[in-house]
C-alpha positions in Angstrom: -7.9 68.3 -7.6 -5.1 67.3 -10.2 -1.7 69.0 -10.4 0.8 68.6 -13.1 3.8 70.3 -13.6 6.1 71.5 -16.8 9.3 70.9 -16.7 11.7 71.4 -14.5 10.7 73.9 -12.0 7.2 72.8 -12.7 7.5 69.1 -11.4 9.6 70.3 -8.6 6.6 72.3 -7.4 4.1 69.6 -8.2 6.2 67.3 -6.3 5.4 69.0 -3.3 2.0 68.6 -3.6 2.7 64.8 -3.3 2.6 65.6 0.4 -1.3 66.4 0.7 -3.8 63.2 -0.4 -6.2 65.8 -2.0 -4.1 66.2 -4.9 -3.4 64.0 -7.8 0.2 64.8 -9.0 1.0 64.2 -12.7 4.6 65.4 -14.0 6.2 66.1 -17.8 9.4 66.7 -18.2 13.2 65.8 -19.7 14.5 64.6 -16.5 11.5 62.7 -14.7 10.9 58.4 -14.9 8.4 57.5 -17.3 5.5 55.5 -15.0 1.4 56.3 -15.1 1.5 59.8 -13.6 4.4 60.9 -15.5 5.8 61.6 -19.3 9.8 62.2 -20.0 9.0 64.5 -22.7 12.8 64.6 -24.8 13.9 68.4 -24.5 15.4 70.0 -27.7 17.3 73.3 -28.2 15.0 75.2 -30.2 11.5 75.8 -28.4 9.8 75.7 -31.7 10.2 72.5 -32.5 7.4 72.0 -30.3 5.0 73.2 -32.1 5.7 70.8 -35.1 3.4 68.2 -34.2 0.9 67.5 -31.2 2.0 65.8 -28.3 0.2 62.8 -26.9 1.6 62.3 -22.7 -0.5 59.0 -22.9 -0.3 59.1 -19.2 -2.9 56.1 -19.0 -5.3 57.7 -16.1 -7.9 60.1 -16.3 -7.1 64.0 -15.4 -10.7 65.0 -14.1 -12.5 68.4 -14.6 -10.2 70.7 -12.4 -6.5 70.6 -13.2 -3.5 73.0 -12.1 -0.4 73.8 -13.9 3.0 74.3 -12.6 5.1 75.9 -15.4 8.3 78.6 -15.7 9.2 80.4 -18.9 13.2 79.1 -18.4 12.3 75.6 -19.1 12.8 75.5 -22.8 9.9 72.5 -22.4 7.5 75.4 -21.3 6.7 75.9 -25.4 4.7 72.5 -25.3 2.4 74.2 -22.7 -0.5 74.7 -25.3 0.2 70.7 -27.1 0.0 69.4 -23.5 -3.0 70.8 -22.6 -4.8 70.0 -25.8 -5.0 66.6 -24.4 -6.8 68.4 -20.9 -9.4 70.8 -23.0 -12.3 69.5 -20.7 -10.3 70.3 -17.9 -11.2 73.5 -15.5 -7.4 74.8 -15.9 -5.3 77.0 -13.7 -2.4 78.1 -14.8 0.6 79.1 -12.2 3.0 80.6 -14.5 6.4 81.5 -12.4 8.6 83.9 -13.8 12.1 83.2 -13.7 15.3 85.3 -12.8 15.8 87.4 -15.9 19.3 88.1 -15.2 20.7 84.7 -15.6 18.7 83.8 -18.7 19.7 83.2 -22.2 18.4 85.5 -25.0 16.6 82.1 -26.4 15.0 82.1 -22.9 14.4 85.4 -22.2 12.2 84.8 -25.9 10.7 81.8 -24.9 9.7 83.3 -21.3 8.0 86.7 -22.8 6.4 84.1 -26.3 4.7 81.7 -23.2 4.1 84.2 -20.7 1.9 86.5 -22.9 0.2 83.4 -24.8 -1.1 82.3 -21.6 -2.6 85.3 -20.5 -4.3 85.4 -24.0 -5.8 82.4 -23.4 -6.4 83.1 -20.1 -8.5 86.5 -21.2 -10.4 84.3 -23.8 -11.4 81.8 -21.2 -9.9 78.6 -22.9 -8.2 78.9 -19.2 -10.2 79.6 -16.1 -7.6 81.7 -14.2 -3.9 82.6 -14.4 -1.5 83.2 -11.3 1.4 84.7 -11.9 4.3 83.6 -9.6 7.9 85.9 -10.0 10.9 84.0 -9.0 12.4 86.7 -7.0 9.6 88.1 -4.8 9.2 84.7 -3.5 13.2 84.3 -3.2 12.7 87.4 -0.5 10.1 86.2 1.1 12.4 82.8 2.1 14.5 84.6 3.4 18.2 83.3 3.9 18.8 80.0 3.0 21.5 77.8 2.3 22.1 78.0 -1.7 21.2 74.1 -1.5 17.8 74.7 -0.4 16.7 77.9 -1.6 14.9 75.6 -4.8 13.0 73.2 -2.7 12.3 76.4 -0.4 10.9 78.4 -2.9 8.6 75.5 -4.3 7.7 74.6 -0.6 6.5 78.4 -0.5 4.1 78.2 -3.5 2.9 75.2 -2.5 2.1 75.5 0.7 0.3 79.4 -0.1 -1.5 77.4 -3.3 -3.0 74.8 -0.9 -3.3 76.8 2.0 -6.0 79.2 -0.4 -7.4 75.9 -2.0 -8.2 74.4 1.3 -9.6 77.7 2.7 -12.0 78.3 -0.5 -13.8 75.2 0.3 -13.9 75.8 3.9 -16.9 77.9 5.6 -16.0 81.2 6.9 -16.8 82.4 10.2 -17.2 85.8 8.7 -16.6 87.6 5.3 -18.3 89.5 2.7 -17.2 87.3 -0.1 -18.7 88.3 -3.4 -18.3 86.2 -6.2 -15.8 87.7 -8.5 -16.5 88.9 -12.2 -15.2 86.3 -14.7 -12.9 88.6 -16.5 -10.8 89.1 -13.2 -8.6 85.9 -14.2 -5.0 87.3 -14.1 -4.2 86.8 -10.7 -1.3 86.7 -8.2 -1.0 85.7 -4.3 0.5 87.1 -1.3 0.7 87.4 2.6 -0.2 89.3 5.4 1.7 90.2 8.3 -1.2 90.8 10.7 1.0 92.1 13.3 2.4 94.8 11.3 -0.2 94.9 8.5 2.3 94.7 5.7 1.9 93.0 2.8 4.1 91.2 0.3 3.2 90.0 -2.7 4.5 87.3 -5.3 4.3 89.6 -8.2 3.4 92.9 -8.8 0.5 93.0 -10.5 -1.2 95.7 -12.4 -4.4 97.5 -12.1 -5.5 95.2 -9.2 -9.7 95.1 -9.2 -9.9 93.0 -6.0 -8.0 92.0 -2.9 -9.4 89.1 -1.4 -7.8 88.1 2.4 -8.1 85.4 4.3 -7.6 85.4 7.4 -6.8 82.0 9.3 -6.7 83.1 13.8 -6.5 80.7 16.3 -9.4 79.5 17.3 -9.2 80.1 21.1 -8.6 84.2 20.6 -11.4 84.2 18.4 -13.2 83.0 21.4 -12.0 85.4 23.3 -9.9 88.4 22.2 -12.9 91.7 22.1 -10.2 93.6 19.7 -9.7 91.0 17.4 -12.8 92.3 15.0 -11.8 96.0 15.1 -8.1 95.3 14.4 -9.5 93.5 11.4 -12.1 96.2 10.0 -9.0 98.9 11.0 -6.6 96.8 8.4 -9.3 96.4 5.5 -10.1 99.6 5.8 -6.5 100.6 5.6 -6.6 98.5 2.2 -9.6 100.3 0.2 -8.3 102.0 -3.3 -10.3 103.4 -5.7 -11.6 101.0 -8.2 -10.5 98.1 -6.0 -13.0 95.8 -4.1 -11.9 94.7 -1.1 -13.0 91.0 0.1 -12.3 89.4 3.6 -13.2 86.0 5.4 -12.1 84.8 9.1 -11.5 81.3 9.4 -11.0 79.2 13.1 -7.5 77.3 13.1 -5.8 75.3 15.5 -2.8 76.6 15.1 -1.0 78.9 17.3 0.0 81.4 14.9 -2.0 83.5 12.5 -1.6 84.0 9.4 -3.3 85.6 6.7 -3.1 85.1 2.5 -4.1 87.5 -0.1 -5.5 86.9 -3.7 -4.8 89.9 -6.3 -7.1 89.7 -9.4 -7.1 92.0 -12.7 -8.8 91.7 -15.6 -6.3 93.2 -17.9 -3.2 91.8 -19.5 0.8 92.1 -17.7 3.4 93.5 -19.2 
């Protein structure tokens, strides 16, 4: 699987990535080093000049059929989105779109943010995009928790990347259990989240509307699932607990080795965000 991010905030998050060999990490931005996996792309003041002609990365390698993209409406570079992916129209292309902090925004941002963040979902709807995740700056803030002011970036990317690989790694792992459906294709606007087991509270990375589905995945140590006799009711308790109307509600169990348990949460809707 190939990441790249866009801009700023983008390569930050696709930096991380760097960390796990599955992923090939491609960056474009105004402040990365030119080399084979990335493109200093020059950034301007007005995000329309972007659109004036097509932009050719020319990263010299090969971006196979499944790509995801990092990018956040603040980074005036967001409005080459749609050039740059020109170049990837084979791809299968996830977008993670990360919504920025609106109060500390400039009105050209706060434009540029609602332009790309709409257009994307568009896309996403017509299926020129396989999915869209929509990431909100501020949820994941909270979910940090305190942090020193120098660390709360490379916290919050750590967060998303983590969750994004985390549910990347489980999808193409067995389950021990689930009644995983296959999803309709029109449920493509998306957003992630997390489950305290314990207290069976969830938070979520942006509050998404008219959810359809709730996908969870739960990831227990292997040795209580071995041997803890409430561990299935407890489960079946909590989705049950979850059940709305019009909302499907989708579960797997999965055998780790670690000593905590955790549990991640994928929120799909078919219809557009405000």
């Amino acid at each position: 699987m190939n990441v790249l991010g866009i801009g700023k905030i983008g390569c930050d998050v696709a930096d991380k990535f760097s960390a796990h060999e599955q992923y090939g990490v491609y960056k474009i931005g105004s402040n990365v080093e030119p080399g084979e996996a990335s493109f200093c792309l020059k950034q301007g003041s007005d995000p329309e000049k972007y659109d004036e002609k097509p932009i050719n990365p020319n990263f010299n390698i090969n971006i196979d059929s499944e790509l995801d993209v990092f990018v956040s409406g603040e980074d005036i570079i967001s409005a080459a989105t749609l050039r740059i992916l020109e170049n990837y129209k084979d791809c299968v292309i996830r977008i993670f779109y990360i919504k920025p902090n609106y109060r500390f925004l400039s009105e050209t941002q706060k434009l540029l943010d609602k332009t790309i963040y709409n257009v994307l979902q568009e896309y996403t709807r017509s299926k020129k995009f396989d999915s869209m995740y929509i990431l909100d700056y501020d949820a994941i803030s909270k979910v940090i928790g305190k942090a020193p002011i120098t660390q709360v970036q490379s916290k919050i990317c750590d967060t998303i990347c983590s969750t994004v690989h985390m549910i990347n790694f489980l999808d193409n792992t067995a389950p021990i259990m689930s009644n995983y459906q296959e999803a309709p294709a029109t449920y493509c606007l998306n957003t992630i989240g997390v489950l305290d087991i314990k207290k069976n509270d969830e938070t979520i990375f942006h509050q998404l509307d008219n959810v359809r589905e709730k996908r969870y995945y739960y990831c227990i140590n292997e040795k209580q699932l071995n041997t803890d006799g409430d561990l299935f009711g407890l489960i079946n308790s909590q989705m049950e607990s979850k059940i709305e109307e019009n909302t499907s509600i989708m579960f797997g169990v999965y055998s780790t080795k670690y000593e905590s348990n955790y549990c991640y949460v994928v929120y799909k809707s078919p219809y557009i965000q405000k």
